[in-house]
C-alpha positions in Angstrom: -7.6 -40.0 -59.6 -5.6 -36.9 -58.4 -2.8 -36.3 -61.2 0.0 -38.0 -59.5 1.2 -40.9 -61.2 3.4 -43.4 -60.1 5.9 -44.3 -62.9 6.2 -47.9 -61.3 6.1 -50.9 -63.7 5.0 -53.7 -61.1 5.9 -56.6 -63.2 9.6 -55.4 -63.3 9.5 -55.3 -59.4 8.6 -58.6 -59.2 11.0 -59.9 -62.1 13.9 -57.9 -60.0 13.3 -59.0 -57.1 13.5 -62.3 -54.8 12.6 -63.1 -51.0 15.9 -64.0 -48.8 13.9 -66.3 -46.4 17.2 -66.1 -44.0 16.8 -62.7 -43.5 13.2 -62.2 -44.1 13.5 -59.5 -46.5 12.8 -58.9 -49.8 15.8 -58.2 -52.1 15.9 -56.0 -55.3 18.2 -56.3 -58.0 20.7 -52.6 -57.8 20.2 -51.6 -61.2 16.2 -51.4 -60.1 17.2 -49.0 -57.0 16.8 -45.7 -58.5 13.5 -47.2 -59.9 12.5 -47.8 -56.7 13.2 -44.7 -54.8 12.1 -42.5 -57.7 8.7 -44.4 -58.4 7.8 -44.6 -54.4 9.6 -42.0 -53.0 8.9 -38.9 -54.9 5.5 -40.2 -55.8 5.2 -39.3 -52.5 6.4 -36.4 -52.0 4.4 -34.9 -54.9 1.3 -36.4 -53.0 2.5 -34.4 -50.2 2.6 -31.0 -52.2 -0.4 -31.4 -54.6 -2.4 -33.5 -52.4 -2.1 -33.7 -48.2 -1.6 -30.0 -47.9 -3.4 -28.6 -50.4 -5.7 -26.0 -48.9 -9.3 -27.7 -48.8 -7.8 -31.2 -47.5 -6.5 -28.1 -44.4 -10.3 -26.9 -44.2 -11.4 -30.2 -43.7 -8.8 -31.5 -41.5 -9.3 -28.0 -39.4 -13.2 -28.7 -39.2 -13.2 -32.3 -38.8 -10.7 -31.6 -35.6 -12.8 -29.2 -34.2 -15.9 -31.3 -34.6 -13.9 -34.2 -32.8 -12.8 -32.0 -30.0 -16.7 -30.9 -29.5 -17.6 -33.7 -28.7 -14.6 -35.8 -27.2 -16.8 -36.6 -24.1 -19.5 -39.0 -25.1 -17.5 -40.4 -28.0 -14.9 -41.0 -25.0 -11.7 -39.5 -26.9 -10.4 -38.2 -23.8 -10.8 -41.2 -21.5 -9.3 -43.6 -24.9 -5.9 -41.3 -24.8 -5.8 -40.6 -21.2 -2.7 -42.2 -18.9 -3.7 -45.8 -18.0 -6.1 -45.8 -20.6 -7.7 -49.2 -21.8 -6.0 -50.3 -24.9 -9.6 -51.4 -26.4 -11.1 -47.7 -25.7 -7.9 -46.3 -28.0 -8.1 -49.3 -30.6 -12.2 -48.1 -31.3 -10.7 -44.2 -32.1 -10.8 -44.8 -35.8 -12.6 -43.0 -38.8 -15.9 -45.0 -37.7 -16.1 -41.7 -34.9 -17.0 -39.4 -37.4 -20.1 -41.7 -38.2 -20.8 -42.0 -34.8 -20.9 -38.6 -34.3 -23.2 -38.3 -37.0 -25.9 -40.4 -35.3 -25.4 -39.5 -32.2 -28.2 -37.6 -30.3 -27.3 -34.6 -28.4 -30.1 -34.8 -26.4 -29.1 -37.1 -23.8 -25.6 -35.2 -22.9 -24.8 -32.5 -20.8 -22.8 -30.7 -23.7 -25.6 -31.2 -26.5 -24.8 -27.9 -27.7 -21.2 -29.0 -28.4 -22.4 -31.8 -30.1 -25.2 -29.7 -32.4 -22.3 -27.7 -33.4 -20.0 -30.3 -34.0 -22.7 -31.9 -36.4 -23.7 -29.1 -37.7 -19.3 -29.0 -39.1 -19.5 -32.3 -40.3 -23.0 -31.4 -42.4 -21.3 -28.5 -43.6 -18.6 -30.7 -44.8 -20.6 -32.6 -46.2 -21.8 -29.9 -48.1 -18.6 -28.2 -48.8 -19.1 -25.6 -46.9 -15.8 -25.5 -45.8 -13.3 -23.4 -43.8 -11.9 -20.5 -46.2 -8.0 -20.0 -46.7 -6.8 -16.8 -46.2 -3.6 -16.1 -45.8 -0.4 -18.0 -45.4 2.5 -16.1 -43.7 6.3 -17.6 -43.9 8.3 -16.0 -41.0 11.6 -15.0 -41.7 14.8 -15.5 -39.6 15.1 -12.2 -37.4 11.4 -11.8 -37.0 10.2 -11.2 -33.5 7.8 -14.4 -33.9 11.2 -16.7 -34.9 11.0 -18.8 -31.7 7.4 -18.7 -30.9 3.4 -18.1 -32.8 2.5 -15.8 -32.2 -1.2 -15.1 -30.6 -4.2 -14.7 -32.6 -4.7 -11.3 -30.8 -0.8 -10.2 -32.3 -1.8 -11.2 -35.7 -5.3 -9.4 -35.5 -3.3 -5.7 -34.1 -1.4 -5.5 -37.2 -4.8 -5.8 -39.4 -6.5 -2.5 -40.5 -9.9 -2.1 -40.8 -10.4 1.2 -42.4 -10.3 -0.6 -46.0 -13.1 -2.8 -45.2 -14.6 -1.9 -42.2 -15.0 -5.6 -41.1 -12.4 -6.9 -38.3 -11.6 -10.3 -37.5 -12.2 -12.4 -34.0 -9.3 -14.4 -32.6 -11.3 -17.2 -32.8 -11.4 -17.1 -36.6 -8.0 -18.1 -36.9 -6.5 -21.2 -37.1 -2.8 -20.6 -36.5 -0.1 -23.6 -36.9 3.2 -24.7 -38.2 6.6 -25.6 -36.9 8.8 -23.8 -34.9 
């Protein structure tokens, strides 16, 4: 369905392998080992390059987050994570918000313009109107950003407008990563 096979024969698996009821495991024969971590491990790791980060799944993960954040109140995300929280308020945070934000009617919050805006995201999802990749930037050992992102208001400085003419708001950034 996305180009990545799997190069795993299940009937071998299961020809190779046995349950140890002692030890509640299941046991695989050693000659099927480098079957094994080749056929689930780098599977997986090829999802991860051509599939989790590939630059649309980003757009919608980045609009879907922002959507959820604009409407945390009356879908009660804050109170479900919150300290002392009830375990059955975090156990409803599952993909069925997304659908509840859908349907929900901004009308009868205080922050319906948060929630129009965060179903007008999900709509645009929908649509594919997503968030456009830009530019990805790799910082080197040495630069002054090494230990820390830098702000959205850093980034913007170094751009020039003369080309274009058009500049960029910080808010038009999504900036991320590791440090």
């Amino acid at each position: 369905m996305v180009g990545v096979t799997v190069p795993l024969d299940p009937q071998r698996i299961m020809m190779y392998s046995r349950l140890d009821r002692d030890k509640e495991q299941v046991v695989f024969k050693m000659t099927e080992y480098s079957n094994l971590a080749k056929g689930l491990f780098e599977s997986r790791a090829e999802m991860h390059r051509r599939v989790y980060t590939h630059q649309k799944v980003k757009s919608i993960e980045f609009m879907v987050c922002d959507a959820l954040t604009l409407a945390q109140e009356p879908l009660g995300i804050r109170d479900a994570v919150a300290d002392g929280a009830d375990i059955q308020m975090y156990l409803h945070l599952d993909d069925s918000l997304i659908q509840r934000l859908q349907v929900l009617k901004a009308d009868q919050y205080e922050c319906a313009r948060d929630i129009q805006k965060a179903q007008e995201l999900l709509l645009q999802v929908a649509k594919r109107k997503l968030y456009k990749y830009v530019q990805e930037v790799t910082v080197s050992a040495g630069s002054p950003w090494q230990d820390k992102l830098p702000a959205a208001e850093e980034i913007i400085g170094y751009q020039s407008t003369s080309a274009t003419g058009v500049g960029t708001l910080s808010r038009s950034l999504i900036l991320g990563g590791q440090v």
